[in-house]
C-alpha positions, 0 to 999 in steps of 0.5 A: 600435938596435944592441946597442952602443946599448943603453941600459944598466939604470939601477941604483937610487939607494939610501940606508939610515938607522938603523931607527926605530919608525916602521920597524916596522910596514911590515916586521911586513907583510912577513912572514905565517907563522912560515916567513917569519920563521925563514927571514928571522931564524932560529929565535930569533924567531916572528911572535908575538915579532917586534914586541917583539924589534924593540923590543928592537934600537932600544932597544939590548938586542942586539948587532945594529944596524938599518938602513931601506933606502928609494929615493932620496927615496921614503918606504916603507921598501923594505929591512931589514937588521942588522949585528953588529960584533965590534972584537976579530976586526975583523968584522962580521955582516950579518943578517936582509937583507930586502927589501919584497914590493913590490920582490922580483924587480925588481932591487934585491936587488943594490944593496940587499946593496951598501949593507949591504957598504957599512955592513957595513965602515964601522966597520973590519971586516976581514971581513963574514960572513952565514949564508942557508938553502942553498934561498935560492937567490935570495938566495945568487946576490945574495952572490954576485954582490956578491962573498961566497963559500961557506965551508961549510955547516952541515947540519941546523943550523936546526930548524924544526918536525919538520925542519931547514935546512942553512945556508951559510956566506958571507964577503966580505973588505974586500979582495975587495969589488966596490962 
């Protein structure tokens, strides 16, 4: 088959929803330390608080929203993310992006940040910004391949026992998104 030929990768066909209960204890399997969960949430949240701090967003105590991610029609939660929205700076935050341990590495990643853009702009923000640990390197090739850029980085502004994680700063404006 010449190169021209070549069939092209088939992108996956992603859905998200609003989390539920039911969400929770397939993403408590995805994380087994403490590292874990501070590099996915930051350092508000432990493996030991997780649960209830996830019962807290579905009972809207935060200003976060959760989404489930799941492929096409399959019913195991492949993905996890949260948005922030603040109308008065018309900007949205994108947190706490994580993908299932299943899908890791297989491709996904793009279209999973695609669909959070996606929900990032749906209630009209101007702007969607996010924070990643700058050794995330996988992660931060995804934003970018999506279309966020670097506008700084916050050195040691995470601790995390007797250390701490710089973190970079990325935003994507509605005008420069590439779905």
């Amino acid at each position: 088959m010449s190169q021209h030929n070549a069939p092209r990768a088939v992108r996956p066909v992603l859905r998200s929803r609003p989390f539920e209960r039911q969400d929770i204890a397939p993403l408590l399997k995805w994380f087994t330390s403490d590292h874990d969960v501070k590099q996915w949430a930051g350092p508000s949240l432990s493996l030991s608080n997780l649960a209830l701090q996830l019962e807290e967003i579905l009972n809207g105590a935060t200003k976060w929203r959760a989404f489930s991610v799941f492929e096409g029609e399959k019913p195991d939660v492949m993905g996890h993310f949260q948005i922030a929205f603040d109308p008065l700076l018309k900007m949205s935050v994108l947190g706490r992006v994580a993908l299932s341990p299943r899908v890791r590495g297989a491709g996904a990643g793009t279209e999973f940040v695609r669909l959070a853009v996606k929900e990032g702009f749906a209630n009209g923000a101007h702007r969607l910004e996010l924070r990643v640990f700058t050794f995330n390197v996988a992660a931060i090739r995804v934003y970018e391949k999506v279309g966020f850029v670097t506008e700084g980085v916050f050195r040691d502004a995470s601790p995390f026992g007797d250390t701490f994680w710089d973190v970079q700063i990325m935003g994507l404006l509605w005008s420069n998104r590439t779905d």
